[in-house]
MDTraj code that builds the backbone (N, CA, C; nanometers):
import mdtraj as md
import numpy as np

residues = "UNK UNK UNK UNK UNK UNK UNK UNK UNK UNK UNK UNK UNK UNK UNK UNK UNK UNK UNK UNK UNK UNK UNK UNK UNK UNK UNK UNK UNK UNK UNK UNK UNK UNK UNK UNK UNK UNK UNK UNK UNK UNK UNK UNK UNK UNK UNK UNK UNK UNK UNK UNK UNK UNK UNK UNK UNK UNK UNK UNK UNK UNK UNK UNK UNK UNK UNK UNK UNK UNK UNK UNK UNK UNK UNK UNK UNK UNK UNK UNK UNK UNK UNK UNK UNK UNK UNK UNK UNK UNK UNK UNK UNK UNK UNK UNK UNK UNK UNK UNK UNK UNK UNK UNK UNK UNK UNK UNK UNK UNK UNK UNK UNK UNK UNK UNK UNK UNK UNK UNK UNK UNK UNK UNK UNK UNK UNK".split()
xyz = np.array([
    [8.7023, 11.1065, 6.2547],
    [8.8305, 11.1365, 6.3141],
    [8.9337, 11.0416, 6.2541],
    [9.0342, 11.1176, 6.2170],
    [9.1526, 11.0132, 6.1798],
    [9.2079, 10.9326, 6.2322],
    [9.3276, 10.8318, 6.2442],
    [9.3759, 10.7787, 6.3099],
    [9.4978, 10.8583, 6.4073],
    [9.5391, 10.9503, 6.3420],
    [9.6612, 11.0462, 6.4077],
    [9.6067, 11.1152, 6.5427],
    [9.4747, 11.2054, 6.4619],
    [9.4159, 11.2523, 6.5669],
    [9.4162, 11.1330, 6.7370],
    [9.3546, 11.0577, 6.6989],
    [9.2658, 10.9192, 6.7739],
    [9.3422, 10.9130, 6.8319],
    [9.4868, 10.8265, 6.7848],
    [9.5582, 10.7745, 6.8839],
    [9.6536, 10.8671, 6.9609],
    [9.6759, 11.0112, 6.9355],
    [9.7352, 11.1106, 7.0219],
    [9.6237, 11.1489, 7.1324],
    [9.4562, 11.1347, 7.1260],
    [9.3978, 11.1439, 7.2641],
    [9.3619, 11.0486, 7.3639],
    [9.3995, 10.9031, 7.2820],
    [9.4039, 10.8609, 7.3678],
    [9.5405, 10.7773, 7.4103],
    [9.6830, 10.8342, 7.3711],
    [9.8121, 10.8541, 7.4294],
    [9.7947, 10.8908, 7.5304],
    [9.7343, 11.0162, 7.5186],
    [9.7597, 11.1460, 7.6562],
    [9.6808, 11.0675, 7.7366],
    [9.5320, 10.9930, 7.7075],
    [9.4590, 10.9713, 7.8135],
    [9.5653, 10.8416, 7.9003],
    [9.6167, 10.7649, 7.8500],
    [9.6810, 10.6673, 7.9234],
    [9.7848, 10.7245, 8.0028],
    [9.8463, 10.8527, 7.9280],
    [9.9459, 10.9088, 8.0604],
    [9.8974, 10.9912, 8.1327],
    [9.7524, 11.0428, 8.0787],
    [9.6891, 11.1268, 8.2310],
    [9.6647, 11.0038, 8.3376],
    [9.6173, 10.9029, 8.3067],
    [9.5409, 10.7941, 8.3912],
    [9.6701, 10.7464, 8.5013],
    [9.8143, 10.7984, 8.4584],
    [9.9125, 10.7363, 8.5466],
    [9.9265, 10.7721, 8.6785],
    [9.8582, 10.9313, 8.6504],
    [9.8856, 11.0434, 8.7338],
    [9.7844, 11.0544, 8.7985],
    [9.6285, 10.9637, 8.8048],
    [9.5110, 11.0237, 8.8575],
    [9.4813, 10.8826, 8.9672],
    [9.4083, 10.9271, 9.0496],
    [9.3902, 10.7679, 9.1319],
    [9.3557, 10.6184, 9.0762],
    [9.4224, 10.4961, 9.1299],
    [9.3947, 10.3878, 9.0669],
    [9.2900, 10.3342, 9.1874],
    [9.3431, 10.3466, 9.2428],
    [9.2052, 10.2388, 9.3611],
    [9.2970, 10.3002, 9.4822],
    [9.1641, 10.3179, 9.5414],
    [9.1772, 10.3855, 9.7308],
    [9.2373, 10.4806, 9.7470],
    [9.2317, 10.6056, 9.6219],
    [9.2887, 10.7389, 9.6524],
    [9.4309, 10.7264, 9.6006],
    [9.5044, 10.6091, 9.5481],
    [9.6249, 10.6610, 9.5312],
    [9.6801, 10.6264, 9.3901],
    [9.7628, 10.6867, 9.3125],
    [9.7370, 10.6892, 9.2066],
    [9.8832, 10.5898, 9.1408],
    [9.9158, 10.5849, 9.0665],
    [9.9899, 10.4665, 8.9798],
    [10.1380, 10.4909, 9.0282],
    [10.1291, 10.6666, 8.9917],
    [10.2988, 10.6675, 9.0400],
    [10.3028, 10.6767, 9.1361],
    [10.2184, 10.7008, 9.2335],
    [10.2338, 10.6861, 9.4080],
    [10.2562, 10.5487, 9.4624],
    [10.1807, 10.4565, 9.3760],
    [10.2279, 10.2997, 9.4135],
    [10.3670, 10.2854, 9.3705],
    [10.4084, 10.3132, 9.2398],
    [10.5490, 10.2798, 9.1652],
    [10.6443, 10.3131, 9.2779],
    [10.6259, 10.4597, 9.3436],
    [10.6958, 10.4737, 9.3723],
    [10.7275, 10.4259, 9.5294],
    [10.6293, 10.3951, 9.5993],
    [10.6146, 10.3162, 9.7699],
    [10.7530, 10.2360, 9.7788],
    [10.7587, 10.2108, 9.8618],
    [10.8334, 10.1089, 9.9164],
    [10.7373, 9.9725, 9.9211],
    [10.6164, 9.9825, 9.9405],
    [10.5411, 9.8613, 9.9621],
    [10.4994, 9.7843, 9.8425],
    [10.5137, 9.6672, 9.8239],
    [10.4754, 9.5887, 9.7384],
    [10.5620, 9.4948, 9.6327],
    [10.5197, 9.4388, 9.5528],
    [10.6476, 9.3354, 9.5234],
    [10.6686, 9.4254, 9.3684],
    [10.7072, 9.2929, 9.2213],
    [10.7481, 9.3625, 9.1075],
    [10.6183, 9.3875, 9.0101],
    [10.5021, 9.3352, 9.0473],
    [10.3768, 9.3665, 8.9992],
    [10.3603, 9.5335, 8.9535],
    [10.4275, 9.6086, 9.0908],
    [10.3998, 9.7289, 9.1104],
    [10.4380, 9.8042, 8.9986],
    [10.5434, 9.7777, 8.9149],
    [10.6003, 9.8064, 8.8114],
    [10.5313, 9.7591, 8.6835],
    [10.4746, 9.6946, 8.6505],
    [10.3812, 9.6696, 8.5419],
    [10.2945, 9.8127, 8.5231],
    [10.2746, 9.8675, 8.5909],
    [10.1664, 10.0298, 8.6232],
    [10.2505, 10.1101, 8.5515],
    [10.3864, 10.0642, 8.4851],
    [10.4765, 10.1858, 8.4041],
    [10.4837, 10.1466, 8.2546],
    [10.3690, 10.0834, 8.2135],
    [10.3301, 10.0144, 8.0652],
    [10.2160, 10.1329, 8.0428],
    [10.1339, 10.1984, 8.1058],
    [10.0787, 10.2986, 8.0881],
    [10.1301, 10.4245, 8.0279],
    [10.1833, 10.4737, 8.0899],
    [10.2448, 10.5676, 8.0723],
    [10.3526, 10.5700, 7.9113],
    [10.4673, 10.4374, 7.9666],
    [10.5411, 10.4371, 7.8565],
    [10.4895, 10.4396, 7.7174],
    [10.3922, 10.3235, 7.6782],
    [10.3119, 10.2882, 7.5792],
    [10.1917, 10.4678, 7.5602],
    [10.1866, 10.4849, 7.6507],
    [10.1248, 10.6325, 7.5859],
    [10.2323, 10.7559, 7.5450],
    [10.3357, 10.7130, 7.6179],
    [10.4604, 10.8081, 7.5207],
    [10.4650, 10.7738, 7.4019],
    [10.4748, 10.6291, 7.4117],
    [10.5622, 10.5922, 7.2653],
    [10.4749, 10.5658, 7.1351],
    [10.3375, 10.5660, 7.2020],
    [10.2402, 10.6135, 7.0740],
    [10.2263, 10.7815, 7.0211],
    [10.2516, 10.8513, 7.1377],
    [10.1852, 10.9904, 7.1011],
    [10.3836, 11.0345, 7.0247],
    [10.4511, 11.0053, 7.0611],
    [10.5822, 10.9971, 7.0031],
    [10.5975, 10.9572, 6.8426],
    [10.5362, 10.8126, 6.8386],
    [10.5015, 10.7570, 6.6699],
    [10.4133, 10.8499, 6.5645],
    [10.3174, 10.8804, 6.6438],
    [10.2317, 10.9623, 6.5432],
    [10.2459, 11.1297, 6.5424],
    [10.3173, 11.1646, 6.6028],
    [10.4171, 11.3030, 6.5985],
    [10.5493, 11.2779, 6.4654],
    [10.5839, 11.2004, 6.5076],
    [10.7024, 11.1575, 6.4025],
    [10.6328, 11.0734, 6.2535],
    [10.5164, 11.1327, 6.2172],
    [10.4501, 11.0607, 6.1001],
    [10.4362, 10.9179, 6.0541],
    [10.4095, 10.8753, 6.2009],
    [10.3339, 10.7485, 6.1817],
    [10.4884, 10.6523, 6.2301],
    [10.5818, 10.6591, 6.2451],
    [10.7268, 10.6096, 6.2704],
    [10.7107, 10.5554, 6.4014],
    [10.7036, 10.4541, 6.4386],
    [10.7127, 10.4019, 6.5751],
    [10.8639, 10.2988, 6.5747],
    [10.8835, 10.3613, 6.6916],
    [10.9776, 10.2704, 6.7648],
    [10.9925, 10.1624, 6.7847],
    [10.8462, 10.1106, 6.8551],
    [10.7881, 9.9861, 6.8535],
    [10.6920, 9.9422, 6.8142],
    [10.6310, 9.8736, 6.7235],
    [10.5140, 9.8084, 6.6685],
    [10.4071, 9.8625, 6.7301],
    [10.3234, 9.9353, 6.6270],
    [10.1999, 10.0273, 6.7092],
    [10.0667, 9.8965, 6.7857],
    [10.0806, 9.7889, 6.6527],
    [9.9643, 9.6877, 6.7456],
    [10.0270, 9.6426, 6.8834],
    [10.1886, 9.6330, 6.9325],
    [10.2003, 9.6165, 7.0400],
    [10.1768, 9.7234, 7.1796],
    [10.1906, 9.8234, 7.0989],
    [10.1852, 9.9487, 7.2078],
    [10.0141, 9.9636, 7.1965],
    [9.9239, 9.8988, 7.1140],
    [9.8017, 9.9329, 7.1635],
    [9.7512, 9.7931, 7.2729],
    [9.7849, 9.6786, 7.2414],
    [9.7974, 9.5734, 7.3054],
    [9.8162, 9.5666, 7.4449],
    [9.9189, 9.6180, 7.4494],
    [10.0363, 9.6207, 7.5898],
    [9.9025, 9.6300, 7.7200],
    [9.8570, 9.7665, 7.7305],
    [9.7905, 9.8277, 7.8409],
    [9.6476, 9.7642, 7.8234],
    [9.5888, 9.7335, 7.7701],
    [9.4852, 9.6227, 7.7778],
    [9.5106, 9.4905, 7.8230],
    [9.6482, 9.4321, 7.8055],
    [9.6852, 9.3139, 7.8637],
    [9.7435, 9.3141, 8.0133],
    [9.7771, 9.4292, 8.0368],
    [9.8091, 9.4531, 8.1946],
    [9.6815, 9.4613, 8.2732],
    [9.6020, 9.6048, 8.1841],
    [9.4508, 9.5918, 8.2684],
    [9.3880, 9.4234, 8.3097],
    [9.4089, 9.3267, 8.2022],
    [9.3189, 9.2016, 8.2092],
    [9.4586, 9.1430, 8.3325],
    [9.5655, 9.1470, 8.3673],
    [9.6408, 9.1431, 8.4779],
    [9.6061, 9.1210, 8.5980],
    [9.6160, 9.2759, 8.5882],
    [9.5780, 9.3455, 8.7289],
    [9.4314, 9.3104, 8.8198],
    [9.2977, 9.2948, 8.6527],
    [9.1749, 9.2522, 8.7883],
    [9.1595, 9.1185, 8.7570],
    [9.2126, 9.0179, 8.6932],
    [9.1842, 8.8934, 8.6504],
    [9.3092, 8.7907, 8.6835],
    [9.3808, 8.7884, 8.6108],
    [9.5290, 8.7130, 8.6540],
    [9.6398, 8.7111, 8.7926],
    [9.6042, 8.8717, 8.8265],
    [9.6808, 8.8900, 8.9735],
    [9.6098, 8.8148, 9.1158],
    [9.5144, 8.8380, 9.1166],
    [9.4593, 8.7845, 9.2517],
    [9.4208, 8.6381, 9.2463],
    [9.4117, 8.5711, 9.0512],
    [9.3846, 8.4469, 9.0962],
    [9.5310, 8.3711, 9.1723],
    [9.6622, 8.4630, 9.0338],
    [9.8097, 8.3930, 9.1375],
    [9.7910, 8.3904, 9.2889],
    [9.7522, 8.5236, 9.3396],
    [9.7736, 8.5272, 9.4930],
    [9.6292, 8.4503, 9.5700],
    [9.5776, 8.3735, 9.4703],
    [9.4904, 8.2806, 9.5458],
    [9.3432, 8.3131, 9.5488],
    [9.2684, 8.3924, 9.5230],
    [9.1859, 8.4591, 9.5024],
    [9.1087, 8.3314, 9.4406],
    [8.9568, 8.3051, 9.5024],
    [8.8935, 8.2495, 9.4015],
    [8.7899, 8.2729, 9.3145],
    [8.7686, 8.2320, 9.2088],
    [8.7459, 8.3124, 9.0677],
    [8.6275, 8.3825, 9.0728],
    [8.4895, 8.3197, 9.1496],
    [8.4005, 8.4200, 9.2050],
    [8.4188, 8.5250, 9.2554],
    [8.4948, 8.5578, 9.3412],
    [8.5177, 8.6661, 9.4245],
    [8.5494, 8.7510, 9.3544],
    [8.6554, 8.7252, 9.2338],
    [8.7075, 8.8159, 9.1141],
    [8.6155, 8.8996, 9.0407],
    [8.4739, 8.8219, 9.0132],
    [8.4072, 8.9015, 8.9098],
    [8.2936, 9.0110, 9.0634],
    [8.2846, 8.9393, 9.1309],
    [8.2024, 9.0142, 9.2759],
    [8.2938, 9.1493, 9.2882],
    [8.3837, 9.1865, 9.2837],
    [8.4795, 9.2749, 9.3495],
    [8.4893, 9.3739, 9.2276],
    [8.4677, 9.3468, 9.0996],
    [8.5044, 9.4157, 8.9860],
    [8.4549, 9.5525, 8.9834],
    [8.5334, 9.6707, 8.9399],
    [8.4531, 9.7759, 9.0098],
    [8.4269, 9.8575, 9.1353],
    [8.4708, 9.7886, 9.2098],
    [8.4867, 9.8508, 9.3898],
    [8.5837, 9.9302, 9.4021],
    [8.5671, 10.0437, 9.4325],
    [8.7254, 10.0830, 9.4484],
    [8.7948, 10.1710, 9.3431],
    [8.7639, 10.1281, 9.2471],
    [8.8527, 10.1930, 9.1241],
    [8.8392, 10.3307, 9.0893],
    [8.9315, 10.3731, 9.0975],
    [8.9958, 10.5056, 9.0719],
    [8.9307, 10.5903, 8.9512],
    [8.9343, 10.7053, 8.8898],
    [8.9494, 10.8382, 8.7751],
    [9.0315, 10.7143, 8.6765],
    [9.1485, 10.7012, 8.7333],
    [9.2356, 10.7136, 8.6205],
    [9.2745, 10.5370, 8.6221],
    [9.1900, 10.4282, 8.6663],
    [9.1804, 10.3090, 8.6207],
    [9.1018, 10.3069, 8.5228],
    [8.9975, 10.3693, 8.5671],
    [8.8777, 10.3736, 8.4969],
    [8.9149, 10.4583, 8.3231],
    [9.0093, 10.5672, 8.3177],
    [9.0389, 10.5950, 8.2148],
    [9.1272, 10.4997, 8.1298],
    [9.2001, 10.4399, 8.1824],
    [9.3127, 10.3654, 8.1410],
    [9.2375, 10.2079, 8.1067],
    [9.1089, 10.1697, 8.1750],
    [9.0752, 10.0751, 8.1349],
    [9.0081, 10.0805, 7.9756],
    [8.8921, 10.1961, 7.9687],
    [8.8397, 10.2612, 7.8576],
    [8.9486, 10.2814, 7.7299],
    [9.0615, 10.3430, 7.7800],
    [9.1334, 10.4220, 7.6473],
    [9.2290, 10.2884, 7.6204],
    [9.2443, 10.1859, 7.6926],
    [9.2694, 10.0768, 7.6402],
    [9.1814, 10.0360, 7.6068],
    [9.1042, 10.0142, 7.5742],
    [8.9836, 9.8906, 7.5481],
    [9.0010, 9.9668, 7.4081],
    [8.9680, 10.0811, 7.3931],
    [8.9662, 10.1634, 7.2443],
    [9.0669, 10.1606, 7.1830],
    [9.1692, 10.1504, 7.2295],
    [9.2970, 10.1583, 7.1444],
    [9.3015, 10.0577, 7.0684],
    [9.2684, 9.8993, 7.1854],
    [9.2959, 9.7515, 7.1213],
    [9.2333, 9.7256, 6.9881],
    [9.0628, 9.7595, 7.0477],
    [8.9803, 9.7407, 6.9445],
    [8.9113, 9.8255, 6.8122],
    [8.9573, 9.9184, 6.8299],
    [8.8900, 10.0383, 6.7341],
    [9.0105, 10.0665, 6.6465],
    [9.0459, 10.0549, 6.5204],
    [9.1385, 10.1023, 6.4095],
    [9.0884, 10.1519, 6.3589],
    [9.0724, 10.3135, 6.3795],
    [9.0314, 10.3918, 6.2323],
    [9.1454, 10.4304, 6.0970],
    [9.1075, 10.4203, 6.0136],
    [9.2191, 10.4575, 5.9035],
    [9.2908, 10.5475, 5.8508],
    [9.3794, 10.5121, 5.8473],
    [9.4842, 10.6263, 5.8423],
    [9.4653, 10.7002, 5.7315],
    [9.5174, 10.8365, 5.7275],
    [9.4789, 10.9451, 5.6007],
    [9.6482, 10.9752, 5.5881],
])
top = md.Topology()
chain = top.add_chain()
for i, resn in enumerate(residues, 1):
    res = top.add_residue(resn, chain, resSeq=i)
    for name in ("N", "CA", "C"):
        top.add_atom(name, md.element.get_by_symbol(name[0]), res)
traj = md.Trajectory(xyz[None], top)
């Protein structure tokens, strides 16, 4: 598989994952959009965007807007965020972090964790 192909399925997969549950039934833009919660909640719109603006780059022949290693970067560094960096800020101690990993998590964490992990690390070459 090429690289064009590659990174347009797993574009889409990061903006399906916005739309599908993240943890406890509710899904990314249902948090974005709550009233509840602080500016964390907004980090959950690096998904989505970064899967526009890749499947956008490689539509437009490889032309990105923004630096493609950052837009593959981006959503792997939020994922390591969200189950690692967030709860130690809010106090969380570091055992409990790796005990909890997995509980809970949603369709579309679970996609968004995967199609990041692939994006970061897998470069196939471009044709």
């Amino acid at each position: 598989m090429d690289r064009k192909t590659f990174t347009i399925i797993l574009a889409v997969a990061l903006i399906a994952s916005f739309f599908l549950p993240f943890s406890a039934g509710v899904s990314a833009f249902d948090e974005v959009q709550s009233k509840n919660g602080d500016w964390q909640k907004y980090l959950l719109l690096i998904f989505p965007i970064c899967g526009l603006l890749l499947l956008m780059g490689e539509l437009n022949k490889g032309n990105y807007i923004v630096s493609r290693s950052l837009l593959v970067w981006l959503p792997l560094l939020t994922i390591l965020y969200f189950i690692f960096i967030g709860p130690l800020i809010k106090g969380a101690d570091f055992g409990s972090i790796f005990k909890y990993i997995g509980k809970g998590y949603g369709a579309g964490l679970w996609i968004a964790i995967v199609s990041s992990l692939v994006l970061a690390f897998y470069n196939p070459p471009a044709k």
